[in-house]
N, C-alpha and C positions, 0 to 999 in steps of 0.2 A: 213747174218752174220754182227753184229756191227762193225763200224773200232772199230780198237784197239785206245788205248791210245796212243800210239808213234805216228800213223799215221794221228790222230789227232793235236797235236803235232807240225808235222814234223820232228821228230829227229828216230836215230838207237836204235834200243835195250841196243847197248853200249852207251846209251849218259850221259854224267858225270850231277850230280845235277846242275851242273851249265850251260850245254846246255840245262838241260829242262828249267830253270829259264830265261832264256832270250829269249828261243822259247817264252816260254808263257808270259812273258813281250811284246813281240814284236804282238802274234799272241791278245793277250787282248787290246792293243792300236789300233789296228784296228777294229775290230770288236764291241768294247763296244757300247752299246747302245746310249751315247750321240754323241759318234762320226756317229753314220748310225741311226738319229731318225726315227722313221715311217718303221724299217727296219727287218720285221720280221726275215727272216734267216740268218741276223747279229747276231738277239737276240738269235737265239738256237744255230745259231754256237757259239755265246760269253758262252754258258750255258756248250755246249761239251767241250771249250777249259779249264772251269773252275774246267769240274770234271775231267776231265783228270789229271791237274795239284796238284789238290788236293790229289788223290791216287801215282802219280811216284814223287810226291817230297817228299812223306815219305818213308822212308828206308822199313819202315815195309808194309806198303800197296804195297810199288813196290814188294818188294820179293813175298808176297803172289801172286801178278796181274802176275808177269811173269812165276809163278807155275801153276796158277789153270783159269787165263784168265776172261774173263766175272763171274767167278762163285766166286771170291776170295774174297768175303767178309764172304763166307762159308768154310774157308780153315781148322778153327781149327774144323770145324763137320767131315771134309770129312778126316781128320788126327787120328779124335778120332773111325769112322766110322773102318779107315781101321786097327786100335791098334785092333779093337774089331773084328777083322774078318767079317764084314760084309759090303754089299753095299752100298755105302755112300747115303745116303736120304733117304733110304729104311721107316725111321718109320717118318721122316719129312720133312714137304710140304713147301717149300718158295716161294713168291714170288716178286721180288724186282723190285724196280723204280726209276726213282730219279737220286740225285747224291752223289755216293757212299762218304763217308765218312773215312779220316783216323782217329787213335785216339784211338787203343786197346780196342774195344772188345764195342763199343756203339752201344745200337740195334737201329742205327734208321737210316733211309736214309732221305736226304734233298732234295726239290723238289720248285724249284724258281718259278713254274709258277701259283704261287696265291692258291685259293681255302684256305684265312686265317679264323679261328675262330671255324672251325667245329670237329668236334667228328663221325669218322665213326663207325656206329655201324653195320656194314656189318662184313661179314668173305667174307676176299678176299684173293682166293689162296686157298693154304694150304686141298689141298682134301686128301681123307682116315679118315676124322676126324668124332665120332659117339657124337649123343648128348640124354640123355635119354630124355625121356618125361618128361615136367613140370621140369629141374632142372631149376636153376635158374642161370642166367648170373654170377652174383657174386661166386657162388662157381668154375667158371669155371678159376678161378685167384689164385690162393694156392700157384703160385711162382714170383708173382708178388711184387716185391722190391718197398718198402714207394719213395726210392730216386732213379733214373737214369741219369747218369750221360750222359750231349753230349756237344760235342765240336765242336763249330762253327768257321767261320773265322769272322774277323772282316766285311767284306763287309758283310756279312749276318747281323752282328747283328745290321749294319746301315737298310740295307731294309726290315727286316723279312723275316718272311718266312713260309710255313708248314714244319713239322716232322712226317714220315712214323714211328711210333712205332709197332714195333716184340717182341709181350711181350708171355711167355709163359702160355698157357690154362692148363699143367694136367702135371704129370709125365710121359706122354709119348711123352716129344718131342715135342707136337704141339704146333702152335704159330699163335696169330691171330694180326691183322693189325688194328692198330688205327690211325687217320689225329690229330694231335696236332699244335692249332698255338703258331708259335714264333713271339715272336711282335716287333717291332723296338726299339734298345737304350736297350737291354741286356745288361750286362755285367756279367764278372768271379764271382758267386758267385750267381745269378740270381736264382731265384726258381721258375717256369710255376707250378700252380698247374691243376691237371686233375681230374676230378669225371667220373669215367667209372660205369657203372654199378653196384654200388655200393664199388667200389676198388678205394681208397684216393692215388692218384700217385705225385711224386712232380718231374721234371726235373729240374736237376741241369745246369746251364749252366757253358762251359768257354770258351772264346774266346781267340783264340789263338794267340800270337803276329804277330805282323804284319811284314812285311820286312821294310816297309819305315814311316808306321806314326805310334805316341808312343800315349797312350790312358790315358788319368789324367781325369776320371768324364765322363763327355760331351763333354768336349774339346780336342783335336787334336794337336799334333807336331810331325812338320818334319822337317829335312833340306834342303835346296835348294844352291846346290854348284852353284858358279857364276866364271869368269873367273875375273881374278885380274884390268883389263880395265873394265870392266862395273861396280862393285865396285866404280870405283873411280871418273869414268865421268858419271856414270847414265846409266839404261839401262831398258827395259823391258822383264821379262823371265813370261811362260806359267806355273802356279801350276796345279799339278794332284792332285783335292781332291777325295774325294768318290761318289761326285757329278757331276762330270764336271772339266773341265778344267778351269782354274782362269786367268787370265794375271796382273800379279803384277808390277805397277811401284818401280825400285829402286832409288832413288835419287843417284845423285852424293855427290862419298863422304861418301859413306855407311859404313860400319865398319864391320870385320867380329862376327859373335856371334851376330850381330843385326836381330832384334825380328820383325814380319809383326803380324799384326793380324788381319785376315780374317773371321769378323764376319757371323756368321749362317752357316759356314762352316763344322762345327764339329757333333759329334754324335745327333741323337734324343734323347728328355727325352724320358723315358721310363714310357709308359701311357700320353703319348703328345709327340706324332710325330712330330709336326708341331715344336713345340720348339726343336731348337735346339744349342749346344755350338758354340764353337769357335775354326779355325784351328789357330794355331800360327806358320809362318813361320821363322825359322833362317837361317841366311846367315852362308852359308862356303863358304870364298874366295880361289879361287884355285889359289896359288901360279906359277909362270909360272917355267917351267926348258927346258931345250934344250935349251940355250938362244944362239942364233951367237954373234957374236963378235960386231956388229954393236950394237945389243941389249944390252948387258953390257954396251956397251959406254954409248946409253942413258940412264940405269941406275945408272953410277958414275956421269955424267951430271945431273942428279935427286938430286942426295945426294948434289953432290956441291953447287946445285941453294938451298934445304933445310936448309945447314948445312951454 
């Protein structure tokens, strides 16, 4: 049996959005790829800690996950299954990979470990399915939508990726598996187009905001809080880009709301990977508090020698 997500994780069943967010902050700075290069089972455990965190920090994929377990990206067949009095799957075959996806109702699972560019034209899974003789691939799409909608996170839409698409064959239910690549340097609004077998498909993309860096074009910003002594005397602090870790010199004498700019930092173009924007760093100076008594003094000694 799969660990579960929590156990993955490391947190309780009860754990608040903000124990999983710093589990997985803390369990993703270890394990990332740049930090263990050459390290395969950094790299799947960094893949497990990603889907994990992906499905328990959405409200709605948790509640599903801790209802229906490994199977809960199938939660509203097996809801609609039992309204209808009957055994959930009974008329339909899935079967999934990858890494699950929050985001209402996107058929497609995401799978980081390459194989970009191709078109599976297999049926994988999905047994009980009859096909007459001589029909033809195209007719077997009648509910196949011009636009599908998926929503990635922003690390994906820097690396690519493939997409497991669950697209429906026939009025009865069945659903066949096609490999779509997603290419580096998407962004919200992105259209992949696909030629299946005669059926004209377009994925729509959106990239979901980020927790720490804001996305303008190809270019990147974040803030980087600094303690109010390295502001003033100069200092050196470590950037987290999408890439690697950066080490930025600050001058003395910095100013808060001042601007870094870390060339080739930022997103791929899109259809040129290799080019890419600019991360722009801003300073937030952290003001000190808890101050003792000796610290105020040299504070009002500050102002005097100033003033």
């Amino acid at each position: 049996m799969a660990r579960s997500y929590y156990d993955i994780l490391g947190v309780a069943k009860s754990a608040t959005e903000k124990d999983i967010r710093q589990a997985y902050r803390r369990l993703a700075r270890k394990y990332h790829p740049d930090m263990n290069p050459g390290n395969k089972q950094a790299e799947t455990t960094f893949k497990e800690i990603n889907q994990a965190y992906e499905v328990l920090s959405d409200t709605d994929t948790r509640k599903k996950y801790d209802q229906y377990g490994e199977n809960w990206k199938h939660a509203e067949q097996f809801a609609q299954a039992q309204a209808q009095g009957r055994r959930p799957g009974a008329t339909t075959s899935h079967t999934t990979s990858g890494d699950p996806r929050p985001g209402g109702g996107s058929p497609f699972d995401f799978d980081t470990g390459g194989g970009f560019g191709s078109i599976l034209d297999e049926m994988l899974g999905g047994g009980g399915r009859t096909r007459r003789h001589g029909r033809s691939r195209a007719a077997e799409w009648p509910e196949a939508p011009a636009e599908v909608p998926v929503e990635i996170t922003l690390e994906e839409a820097y690396a690519g990726g493939t997409r497991i698409l669950q697209m429906p064959t026939g009025a009865n239910g069945n659903t066949r598996r096609l490999e779509a690549e997603v290419p580096p340097g998407v962004d919200t609004g992105s259209r992949i187009h696909l030629s299946v077998d005669g059926a004209e498909l377009y994925l729509v993309i959106t990239v979901r905001p980020h927790h720490r860096f804001t996305r303008k074009g190809n270019d990147l910003h974040v803030d980087l809080p600094v303690p109010l002594a390295d502001a003033v005397l100069g200092s050196e602090h470590i950037v987290e880009t999408l890439n690697g870790r950066v080490a930025l010199t600050i001058p003395p004498e910095s100013q808060n709301g001042q601007v870094f700019r870390l060339r080739g930092r930022g997103m791929p173009a899109l259809g040129s990977p290799a080019q890419k924007g600019d991360l722009f760093v801003a300073l937030k100076v952290i003001l000190p508090t808890g101050l003792s008594q000796h610290e105020k003094e040299l504070f009002q000694e500050l102002k005097r020698l100033r003033t």
